[in-house]
PAZAPA-4460 file (N, C-alpha, C; in steps of 0.05 Angstrom, whole numbers, plus 32768, in hexadecimal, padded with zeros to 4 digits):
% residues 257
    n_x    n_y    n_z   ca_x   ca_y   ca_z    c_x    c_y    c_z   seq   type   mol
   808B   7EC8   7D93   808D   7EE3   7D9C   80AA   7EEA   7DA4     1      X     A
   80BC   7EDC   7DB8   80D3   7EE4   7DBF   80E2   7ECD   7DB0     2      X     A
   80F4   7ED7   7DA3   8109   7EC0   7D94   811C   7EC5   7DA3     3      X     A
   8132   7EB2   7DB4   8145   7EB3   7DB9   814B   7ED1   7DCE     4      X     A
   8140   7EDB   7DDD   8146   7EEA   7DE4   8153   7EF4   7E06     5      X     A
   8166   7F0B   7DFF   8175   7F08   7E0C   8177   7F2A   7E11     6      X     A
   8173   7F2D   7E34   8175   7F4A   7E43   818F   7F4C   7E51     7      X     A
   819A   7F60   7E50   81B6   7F5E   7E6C   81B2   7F7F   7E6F     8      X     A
   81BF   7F81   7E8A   81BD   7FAA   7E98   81DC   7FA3   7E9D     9      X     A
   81ED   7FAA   7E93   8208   7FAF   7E9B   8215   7F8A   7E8E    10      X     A
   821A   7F84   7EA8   822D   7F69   7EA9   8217   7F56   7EBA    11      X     A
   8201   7F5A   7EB2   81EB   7F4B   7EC0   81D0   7F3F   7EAC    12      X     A
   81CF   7F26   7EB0   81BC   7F1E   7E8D   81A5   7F21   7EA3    13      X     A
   818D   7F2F   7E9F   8179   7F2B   7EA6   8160   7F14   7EA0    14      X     A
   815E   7F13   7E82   815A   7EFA   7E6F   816D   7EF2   7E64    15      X     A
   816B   7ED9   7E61   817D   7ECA   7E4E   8171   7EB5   7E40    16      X     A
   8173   7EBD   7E20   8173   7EB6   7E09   8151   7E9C   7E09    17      X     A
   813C   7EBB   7E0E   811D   7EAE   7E19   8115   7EA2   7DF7    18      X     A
   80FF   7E8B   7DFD   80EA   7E88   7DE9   80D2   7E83   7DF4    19      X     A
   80C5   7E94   7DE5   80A7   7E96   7DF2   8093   7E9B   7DD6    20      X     A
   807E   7E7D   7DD1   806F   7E84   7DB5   8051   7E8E   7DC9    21      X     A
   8048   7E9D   7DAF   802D   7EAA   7DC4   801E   7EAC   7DAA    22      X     A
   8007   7E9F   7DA3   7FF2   7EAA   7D92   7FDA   7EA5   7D98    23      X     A
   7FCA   7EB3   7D86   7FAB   7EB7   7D8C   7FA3   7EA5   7DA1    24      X     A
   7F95   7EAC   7DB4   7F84   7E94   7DBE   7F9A   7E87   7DD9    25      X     A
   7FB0   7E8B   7DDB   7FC1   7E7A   7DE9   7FBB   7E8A   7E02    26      X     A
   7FBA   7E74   7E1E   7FC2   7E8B   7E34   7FDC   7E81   7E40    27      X     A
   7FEF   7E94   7E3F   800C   7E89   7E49   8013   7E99   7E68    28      X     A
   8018   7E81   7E7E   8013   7E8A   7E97   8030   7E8D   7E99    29      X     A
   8047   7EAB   7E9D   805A   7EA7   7EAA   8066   7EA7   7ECD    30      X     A
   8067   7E94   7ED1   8074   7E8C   7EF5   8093   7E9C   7EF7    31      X     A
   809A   7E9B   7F19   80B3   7E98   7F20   80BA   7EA4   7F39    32      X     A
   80D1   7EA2   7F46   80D6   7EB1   7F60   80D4   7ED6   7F54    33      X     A
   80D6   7EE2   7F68   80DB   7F02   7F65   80F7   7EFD   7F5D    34      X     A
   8101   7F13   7F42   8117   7F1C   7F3A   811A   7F0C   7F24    35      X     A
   810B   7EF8   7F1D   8113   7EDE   7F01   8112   7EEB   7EEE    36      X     A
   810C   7F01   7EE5   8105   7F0A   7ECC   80EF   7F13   7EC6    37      X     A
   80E4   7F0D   7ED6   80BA   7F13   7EC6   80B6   7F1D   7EBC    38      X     A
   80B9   7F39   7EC7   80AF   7F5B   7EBC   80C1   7F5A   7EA2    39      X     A
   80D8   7F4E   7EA3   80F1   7F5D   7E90   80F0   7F4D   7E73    40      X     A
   80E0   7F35   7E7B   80D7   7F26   7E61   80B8   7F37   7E57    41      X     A
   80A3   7F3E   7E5C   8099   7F4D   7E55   8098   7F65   7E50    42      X     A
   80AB   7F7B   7E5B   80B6   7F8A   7E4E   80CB   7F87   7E30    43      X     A
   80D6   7F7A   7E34   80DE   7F73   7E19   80CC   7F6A   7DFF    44      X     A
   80B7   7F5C   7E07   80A6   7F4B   7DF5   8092   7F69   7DEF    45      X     A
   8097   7F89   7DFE   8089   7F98   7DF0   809E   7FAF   7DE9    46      X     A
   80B5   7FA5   7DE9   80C7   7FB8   7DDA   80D2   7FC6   7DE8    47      X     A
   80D3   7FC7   7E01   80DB   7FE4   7E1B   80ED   7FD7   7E20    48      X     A
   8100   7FC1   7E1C   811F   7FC1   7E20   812E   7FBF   7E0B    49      X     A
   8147   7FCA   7E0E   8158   7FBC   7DF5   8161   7F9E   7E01    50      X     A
   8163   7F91   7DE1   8167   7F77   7DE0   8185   7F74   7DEB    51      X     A
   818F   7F60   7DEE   81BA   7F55   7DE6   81A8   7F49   7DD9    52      X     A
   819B   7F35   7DCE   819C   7F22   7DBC   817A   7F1E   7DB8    53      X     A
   817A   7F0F   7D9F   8160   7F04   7D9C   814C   7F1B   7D86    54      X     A
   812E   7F15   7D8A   8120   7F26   7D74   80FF   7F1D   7D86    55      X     A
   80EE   7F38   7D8B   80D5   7F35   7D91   80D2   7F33   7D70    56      X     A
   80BB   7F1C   7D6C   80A9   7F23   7D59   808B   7F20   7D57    57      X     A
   8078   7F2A   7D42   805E   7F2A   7D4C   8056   7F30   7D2A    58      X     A
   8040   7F15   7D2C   8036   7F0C   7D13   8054   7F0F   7D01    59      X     A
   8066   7EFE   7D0D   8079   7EF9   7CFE   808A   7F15   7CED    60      X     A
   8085   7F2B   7CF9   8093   7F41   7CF8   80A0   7F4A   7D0A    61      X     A
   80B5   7F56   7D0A   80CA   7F5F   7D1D   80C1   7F78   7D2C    62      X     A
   80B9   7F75   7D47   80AD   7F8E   7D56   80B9   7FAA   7D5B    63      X     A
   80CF   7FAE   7D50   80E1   7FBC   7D4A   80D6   7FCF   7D34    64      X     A
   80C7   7FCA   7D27   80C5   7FD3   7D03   80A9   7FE5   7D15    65      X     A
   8093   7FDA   7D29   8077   7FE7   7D2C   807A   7FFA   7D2D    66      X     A
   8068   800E   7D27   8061   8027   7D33   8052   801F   7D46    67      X     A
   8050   803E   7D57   803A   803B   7D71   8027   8034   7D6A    68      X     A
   8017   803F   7D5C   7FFD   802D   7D52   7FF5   8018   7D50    69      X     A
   800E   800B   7D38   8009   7FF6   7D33   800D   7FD7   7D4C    70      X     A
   8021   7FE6   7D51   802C   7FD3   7D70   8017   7FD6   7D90    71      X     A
   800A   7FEC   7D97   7FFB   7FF7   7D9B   7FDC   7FD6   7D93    72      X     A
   7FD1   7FCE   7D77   7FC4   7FCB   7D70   7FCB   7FA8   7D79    73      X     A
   7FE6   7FA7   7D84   7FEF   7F84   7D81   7FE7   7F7D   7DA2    74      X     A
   7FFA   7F97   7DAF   8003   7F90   7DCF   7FFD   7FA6   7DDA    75      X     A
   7FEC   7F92   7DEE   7FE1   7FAE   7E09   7FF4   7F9E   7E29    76      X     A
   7FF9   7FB4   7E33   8006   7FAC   7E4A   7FF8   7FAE   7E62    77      X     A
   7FF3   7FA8   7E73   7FED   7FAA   7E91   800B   7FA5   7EA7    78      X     A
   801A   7FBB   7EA9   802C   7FBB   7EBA   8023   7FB4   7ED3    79      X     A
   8039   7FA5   7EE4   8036   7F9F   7F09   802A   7FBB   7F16    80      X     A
   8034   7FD1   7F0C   8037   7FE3   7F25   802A   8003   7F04    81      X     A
   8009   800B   7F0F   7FFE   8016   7EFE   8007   802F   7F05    82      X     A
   800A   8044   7EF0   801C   8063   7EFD   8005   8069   7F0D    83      X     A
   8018   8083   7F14   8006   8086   7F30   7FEF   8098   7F22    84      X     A
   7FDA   8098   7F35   7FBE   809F   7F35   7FB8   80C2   7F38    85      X     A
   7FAB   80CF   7F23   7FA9   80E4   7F23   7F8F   80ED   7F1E    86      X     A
   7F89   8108   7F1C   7F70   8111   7F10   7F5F   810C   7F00    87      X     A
   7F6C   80F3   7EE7   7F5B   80E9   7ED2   7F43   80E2   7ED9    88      X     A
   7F30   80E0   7ECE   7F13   80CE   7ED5   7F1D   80BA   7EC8    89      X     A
   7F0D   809F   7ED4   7F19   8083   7EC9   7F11   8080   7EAA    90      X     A
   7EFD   8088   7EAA   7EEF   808F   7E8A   7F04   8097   7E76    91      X     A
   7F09   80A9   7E7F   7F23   80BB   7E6B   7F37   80A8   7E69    92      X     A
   7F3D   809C   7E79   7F53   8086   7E82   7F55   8076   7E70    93      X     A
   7F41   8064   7E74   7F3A   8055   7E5F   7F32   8061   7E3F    94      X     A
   7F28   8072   7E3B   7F25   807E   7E1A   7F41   807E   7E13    95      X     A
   7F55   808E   7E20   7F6F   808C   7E18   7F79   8071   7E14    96      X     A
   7F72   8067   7E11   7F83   8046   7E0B   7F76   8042   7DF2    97      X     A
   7F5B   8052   7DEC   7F55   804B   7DCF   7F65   805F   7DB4    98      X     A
   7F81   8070   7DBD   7F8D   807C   7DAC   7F99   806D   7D96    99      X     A
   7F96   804F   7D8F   7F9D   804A   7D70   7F88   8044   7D60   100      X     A
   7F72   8054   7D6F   7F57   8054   7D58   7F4F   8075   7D50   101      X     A
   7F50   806F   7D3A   7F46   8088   7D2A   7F22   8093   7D34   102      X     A
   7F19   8097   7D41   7F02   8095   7D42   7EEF   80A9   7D56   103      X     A
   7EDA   80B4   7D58   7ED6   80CE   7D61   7ED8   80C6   7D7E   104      X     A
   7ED3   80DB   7D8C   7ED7   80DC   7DA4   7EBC   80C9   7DB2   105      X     A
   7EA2   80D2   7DA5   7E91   80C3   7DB9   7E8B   80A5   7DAB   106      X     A
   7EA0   8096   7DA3   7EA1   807D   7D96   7EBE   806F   7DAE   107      X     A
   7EC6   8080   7DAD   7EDE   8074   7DC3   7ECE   8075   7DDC   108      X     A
   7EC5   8091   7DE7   7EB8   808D   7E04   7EA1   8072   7E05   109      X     A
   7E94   8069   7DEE   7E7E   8051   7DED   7E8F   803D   7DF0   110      X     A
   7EAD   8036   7DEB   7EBD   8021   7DE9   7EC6   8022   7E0A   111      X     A
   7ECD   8036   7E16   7EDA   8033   7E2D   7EC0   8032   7E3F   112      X     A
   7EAA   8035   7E34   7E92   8035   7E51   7E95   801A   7E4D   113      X     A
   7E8D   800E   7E3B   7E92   7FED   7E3C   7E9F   7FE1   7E4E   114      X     A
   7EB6   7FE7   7E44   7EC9   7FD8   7E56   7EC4   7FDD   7E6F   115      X     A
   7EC9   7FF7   7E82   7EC6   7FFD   7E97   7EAC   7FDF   7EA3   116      X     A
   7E94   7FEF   7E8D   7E78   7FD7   7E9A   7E8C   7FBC   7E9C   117      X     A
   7E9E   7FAA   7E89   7EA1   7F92   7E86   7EAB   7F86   7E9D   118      X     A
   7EBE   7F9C   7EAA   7ED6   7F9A   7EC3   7ECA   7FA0   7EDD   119      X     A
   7EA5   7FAE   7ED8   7E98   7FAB   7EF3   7EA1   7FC6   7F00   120      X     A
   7EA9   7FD8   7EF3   7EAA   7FF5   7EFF   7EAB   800C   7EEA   121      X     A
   7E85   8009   7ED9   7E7E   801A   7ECF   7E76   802F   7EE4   122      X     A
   7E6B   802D   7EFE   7E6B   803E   7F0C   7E7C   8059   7F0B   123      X     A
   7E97   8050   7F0E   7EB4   805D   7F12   7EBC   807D   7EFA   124      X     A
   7EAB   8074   7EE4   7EB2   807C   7ECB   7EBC   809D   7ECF   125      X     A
   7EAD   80B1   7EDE   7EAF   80CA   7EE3   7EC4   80CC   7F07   126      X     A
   7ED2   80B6   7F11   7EDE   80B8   7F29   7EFB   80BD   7F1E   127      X     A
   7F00   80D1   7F28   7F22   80D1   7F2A   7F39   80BB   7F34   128      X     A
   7F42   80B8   7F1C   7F5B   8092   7F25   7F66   80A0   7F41   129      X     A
   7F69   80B7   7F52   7F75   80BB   7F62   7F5C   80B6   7F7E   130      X     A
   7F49   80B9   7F7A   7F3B   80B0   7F87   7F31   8090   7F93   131      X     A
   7F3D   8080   7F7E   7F35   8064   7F7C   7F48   8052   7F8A   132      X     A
   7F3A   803A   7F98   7F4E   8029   7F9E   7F66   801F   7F94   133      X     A
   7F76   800B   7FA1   7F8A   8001   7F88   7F7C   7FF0   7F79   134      X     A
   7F66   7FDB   7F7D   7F59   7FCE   7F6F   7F45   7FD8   7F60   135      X     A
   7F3B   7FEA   7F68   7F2B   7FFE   7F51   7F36   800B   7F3C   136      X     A
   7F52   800B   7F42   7F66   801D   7F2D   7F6F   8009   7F1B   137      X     A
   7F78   7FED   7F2B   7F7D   7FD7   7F1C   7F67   7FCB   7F08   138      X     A
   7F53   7FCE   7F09   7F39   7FC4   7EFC   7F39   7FDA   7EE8   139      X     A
   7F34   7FF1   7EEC   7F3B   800C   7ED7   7F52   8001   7EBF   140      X     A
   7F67   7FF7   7ED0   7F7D   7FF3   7EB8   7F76   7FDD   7EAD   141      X     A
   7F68   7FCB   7EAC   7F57   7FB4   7E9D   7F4D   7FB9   7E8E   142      X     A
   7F3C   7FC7   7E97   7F29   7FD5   7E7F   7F34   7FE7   7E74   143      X     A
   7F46   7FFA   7E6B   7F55   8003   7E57   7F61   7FEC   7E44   144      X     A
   7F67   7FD3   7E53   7F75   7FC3   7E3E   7F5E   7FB7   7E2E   145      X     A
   7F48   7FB6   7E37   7F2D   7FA9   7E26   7F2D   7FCB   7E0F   146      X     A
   7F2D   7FD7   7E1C   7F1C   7FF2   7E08   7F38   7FF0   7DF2   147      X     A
   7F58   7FE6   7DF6   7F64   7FE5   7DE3   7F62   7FD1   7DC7   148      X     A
   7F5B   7FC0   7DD1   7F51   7FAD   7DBF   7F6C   7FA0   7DA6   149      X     A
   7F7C   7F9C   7DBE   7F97   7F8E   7DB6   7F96   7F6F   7DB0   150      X     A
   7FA5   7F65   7D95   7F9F   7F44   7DA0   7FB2   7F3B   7DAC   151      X     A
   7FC6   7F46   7DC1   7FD3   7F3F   7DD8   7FD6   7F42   7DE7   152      X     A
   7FD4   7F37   7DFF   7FD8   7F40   7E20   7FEC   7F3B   7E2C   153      X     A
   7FFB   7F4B   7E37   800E   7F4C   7E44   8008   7F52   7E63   154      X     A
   8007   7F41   7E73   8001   7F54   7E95   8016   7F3E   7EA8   155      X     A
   8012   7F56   7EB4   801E   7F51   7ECB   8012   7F5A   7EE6   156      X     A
   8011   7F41   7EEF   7FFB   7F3F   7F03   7FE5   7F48   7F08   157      X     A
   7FD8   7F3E   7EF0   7FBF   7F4C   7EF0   7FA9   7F52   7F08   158      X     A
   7FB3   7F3D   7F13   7F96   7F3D   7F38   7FA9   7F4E   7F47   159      X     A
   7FBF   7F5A   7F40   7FBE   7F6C   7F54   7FB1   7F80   7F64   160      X     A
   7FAD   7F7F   7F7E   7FAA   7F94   7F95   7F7F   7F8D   7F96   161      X     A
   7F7B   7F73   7F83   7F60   7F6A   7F88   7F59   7F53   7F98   162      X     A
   7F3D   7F56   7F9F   7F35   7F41   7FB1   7F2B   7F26   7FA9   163      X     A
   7F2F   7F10   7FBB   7F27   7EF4   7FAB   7F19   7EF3   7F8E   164      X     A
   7F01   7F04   7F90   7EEC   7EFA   7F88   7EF0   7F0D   7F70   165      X     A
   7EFB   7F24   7F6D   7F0B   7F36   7F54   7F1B   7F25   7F48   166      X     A
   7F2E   7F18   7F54   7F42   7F08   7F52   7F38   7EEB   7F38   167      X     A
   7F2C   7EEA   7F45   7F16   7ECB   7F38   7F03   7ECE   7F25   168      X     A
   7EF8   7EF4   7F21   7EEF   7EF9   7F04   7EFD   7F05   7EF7   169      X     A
   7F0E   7F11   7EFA   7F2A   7F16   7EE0   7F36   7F02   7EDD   170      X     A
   7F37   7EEE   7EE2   7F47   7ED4   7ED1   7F35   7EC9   7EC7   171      X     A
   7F1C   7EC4   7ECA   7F02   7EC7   7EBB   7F02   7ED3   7EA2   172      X     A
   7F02   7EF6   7EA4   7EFC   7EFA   7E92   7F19   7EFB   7E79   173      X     A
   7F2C   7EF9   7E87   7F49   7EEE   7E7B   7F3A   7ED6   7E6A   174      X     A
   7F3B   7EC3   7E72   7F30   7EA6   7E66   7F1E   7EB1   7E4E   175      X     A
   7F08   7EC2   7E54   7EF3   7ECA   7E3F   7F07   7ECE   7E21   176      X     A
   7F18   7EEC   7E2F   7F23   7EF4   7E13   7F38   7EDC   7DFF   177      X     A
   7F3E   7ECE   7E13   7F52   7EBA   7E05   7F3F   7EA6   7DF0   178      X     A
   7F24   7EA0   7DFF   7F11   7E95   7DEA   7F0B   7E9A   7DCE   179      X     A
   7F11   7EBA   7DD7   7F0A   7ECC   7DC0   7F1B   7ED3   7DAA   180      X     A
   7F3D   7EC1   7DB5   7F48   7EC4   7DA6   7F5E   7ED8   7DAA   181      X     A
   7F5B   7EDE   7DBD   7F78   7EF3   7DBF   7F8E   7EE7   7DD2   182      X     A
   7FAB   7EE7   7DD9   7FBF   7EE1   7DDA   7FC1   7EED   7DF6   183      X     A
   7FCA   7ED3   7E0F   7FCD   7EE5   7E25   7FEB   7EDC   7E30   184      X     A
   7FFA   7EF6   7E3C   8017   7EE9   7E49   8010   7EF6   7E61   185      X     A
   8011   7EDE   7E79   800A   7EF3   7E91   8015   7EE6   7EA0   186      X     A
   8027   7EF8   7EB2   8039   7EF7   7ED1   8024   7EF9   7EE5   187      X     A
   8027   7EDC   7EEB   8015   7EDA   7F05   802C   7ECF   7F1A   188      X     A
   802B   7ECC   7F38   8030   7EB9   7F49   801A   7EAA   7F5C   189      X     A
   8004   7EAF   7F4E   7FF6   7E9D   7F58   7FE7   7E86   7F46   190      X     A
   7FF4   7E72   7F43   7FDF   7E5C   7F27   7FC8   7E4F   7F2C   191      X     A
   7FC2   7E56   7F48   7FA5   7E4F   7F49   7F99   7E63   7F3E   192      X     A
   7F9E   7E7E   7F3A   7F84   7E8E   7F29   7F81   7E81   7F0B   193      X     A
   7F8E   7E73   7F02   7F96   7E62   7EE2   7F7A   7E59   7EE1   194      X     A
   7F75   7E47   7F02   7F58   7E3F   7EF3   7F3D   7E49   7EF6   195      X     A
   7F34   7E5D   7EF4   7F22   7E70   7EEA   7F26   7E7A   7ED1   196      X     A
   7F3A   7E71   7EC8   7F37   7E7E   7EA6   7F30   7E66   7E9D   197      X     A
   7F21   7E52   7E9F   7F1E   7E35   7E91   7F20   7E37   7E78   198      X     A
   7F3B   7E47   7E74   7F45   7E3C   7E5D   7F60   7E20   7E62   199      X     A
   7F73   7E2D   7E4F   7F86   7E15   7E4E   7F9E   7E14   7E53   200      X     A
   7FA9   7E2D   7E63   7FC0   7E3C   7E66   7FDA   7E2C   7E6A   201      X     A
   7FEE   7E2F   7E55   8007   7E29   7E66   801B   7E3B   7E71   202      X     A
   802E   7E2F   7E83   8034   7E38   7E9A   8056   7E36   7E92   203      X     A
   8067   7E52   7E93   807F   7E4A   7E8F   808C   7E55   7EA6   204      X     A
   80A3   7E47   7EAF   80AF   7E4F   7EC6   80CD   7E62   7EC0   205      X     A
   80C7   7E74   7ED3   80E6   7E84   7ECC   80F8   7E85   7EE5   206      X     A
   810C   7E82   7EDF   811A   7E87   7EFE   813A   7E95   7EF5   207      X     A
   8143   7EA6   7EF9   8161   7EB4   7EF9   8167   7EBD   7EDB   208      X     A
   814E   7EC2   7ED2   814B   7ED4   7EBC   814C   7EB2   7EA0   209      X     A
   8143   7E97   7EA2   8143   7E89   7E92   812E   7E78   7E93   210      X     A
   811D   7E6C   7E7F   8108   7E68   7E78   810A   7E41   7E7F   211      X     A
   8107   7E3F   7E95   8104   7E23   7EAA   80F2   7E0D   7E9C   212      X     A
   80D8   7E13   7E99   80C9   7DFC   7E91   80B2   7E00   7E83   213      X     A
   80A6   7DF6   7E6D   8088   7DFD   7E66   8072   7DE4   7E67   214      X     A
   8061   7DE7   7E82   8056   7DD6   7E82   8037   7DDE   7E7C   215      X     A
   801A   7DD2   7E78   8008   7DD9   7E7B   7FFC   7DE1   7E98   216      X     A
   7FE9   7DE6   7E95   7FEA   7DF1   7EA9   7FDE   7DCE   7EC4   217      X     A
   7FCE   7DC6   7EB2   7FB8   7DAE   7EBD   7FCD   7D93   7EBD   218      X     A
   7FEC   7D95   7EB5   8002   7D84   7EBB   8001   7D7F   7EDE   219      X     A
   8006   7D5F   7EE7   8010   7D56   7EFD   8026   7D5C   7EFC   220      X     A
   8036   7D66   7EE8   8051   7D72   7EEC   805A   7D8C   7EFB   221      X     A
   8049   7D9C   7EF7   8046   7DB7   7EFE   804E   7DC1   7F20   222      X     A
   8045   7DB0   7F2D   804E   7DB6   7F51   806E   7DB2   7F50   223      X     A
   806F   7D96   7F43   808F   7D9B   7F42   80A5   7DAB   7F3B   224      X     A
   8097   7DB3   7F1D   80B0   7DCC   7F14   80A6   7DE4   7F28   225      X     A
   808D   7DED   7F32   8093   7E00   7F3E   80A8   7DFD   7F59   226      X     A
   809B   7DEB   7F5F   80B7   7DDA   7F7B   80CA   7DE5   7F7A   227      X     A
   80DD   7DDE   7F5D   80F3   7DE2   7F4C   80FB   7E04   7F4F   228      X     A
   80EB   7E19   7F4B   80F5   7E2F   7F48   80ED   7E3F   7F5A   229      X     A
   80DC   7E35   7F66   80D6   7E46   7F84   80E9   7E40   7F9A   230      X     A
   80F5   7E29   7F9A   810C   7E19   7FB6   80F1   7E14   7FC9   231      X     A
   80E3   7E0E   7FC5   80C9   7E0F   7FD3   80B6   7DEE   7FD8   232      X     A
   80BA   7DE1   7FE1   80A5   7DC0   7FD9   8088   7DD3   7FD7   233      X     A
   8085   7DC7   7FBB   8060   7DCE   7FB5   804D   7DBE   7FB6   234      X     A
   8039   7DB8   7FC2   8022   7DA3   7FC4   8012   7DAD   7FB2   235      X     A
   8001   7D92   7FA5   7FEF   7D94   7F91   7FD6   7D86   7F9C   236      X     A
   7FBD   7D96   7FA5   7FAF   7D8B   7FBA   7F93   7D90   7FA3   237      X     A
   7F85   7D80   7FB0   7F6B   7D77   7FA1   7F58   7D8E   7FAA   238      X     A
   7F46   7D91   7F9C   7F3D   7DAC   7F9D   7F19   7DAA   7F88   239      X     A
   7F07   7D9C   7F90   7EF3   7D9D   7F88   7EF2   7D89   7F68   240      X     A
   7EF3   7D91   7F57   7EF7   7D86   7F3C   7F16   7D8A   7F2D   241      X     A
   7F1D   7D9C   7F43   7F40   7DA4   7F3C   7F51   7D9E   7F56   242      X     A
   7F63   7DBF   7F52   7F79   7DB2   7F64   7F7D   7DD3   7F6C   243      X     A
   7F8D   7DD8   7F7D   7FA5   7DEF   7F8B   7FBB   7DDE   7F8B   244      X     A
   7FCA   7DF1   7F87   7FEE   7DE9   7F8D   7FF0   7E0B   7F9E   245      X     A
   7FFF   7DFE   7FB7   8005   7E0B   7FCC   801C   7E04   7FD5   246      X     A
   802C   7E12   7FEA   8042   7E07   7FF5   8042   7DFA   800C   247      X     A
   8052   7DE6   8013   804B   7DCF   8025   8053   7DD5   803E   248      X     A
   804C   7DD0   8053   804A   7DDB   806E   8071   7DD2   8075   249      X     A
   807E   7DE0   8084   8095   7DDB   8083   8099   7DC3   8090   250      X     A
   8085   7DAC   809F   808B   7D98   80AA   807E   7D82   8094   251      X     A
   8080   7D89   8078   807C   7D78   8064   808B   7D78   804A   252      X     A
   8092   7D5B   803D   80A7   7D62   8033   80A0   7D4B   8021   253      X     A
   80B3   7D43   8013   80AA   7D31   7FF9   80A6   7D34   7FE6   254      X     A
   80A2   7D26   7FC4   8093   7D34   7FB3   8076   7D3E   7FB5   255      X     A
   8076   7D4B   7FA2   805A   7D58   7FA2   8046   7D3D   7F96   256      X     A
   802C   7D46   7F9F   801D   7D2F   7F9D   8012   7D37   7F7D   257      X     A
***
């Protein structure tokens, strides 16, 4: 997906010179402190920056060449921070995400009631996004990305402004679609939501705009490089049939277990 690629705003590289492969089926978890890059590597990987260097590509075509449509039909985004909330009904909300389908109107509204039901706030369908929580609004913008029916995901922070247990079925149903075969790149800072997607995710680390480490996610390596880019000692603590990695009480110190 990203060959060699490379962001700068003035006299400042934001990325530098990223690789990132992403296909069907893959879930690729990106880490890092605030300011590493995150947003600015996913923005690029959907075309909203100019490059200094390098080439997005997708199915081995240069993303440069798409139309909306067609690009539209590859990559759906879920931005950090959803615009702000207005009069739309979430319904409408969601139908609009199905604009690279040719197809009548009450064939799109059957596609977005779906979704809405899949994300657990078919209820919502006739409520104004201005009326709705942030997590109600956040769950809304989920289900627009199901009703798009892209084979790539791009998010960023997807559990935002939701609760545990939201939290722990959207990486769930993350995990589902990846089964299914679709491509996920997602900015998380939390890698314990990784395991509710029981899929197989790996985990790359970014720190000062450069691409640190790619480990899996189920690596004993993993507490450490986060160690590494957080300035942080990380513990890797046992956890039922798994694990949490957390940060270690400041009167503990050592490698990570």
């Amino acid at each position: 997906m990203l060959n060699d690629v490379s962001v700068r705003k003035g006299a400042r590289t934001l990325l530098d010179h990223a690789n990132v492969e992403l296909r069907g089926g893959d879930f690729v978890a990106l880490v890092g402190p605030n300011g590493a890059g995150k947003t600015t590597l996913l923005r690029a990987a959907l075309g909203l920056v100019p490059l200094a260097g390098g080439r997005v590509r997708v199915n081995d075509a240069d993303l440069a060449l798409f139309g909306a449509r067609a690009r539209a039909a590859e990559l759906a985004w879920l931005p950090q921070h959803s615009p702000p909330a207005d009069a739309l009904p979430a319904l409408e909300a969601v139908m609009a995400a199905r604009y690279r389908f040719q197809e009548t109107t009450g064939a799109a509204r059957r596609s977005a009631e779906r979704a809405l039901e899949r994300v657990g706030v078919g209820r919502l369908a006739t409520a104004p996004l201005a009326t709705l929580s942030g997590g109600e609004r956040q769950r809304v913008a989920i289900a627009a990305l199901l009703a798009q029916e892209a084979r790539f995901l791009l998010l960023d922070e997807p559990a935002n402004h939701l609760d545990p247990a939201q939290q722990a079925e959207t990486y769930a149903l993350l995990g589902t679609l990846v089964r299914d075969g679709t491509g996920i790149l997602c900015v998380t800072h939390d890698v314990n939501l990784l395991a509710h997607t029981a899929a197989a995710p790996r985990v790359l680390g970014l720190a000062a705009g450069k691409l640190r480490f790619s480990v899996d996610y189920g690596s004993a390596e993993l507490s450490g490089r986060l160690s590494e880019i957080f300035g942080v000692h990380m513990l890797s603590l046992a956890a039922g049939s798994g694990r949490v990695i957390v940060p270690a009480p400041p009167d503990v110190g050592g490698p990570s277990a």
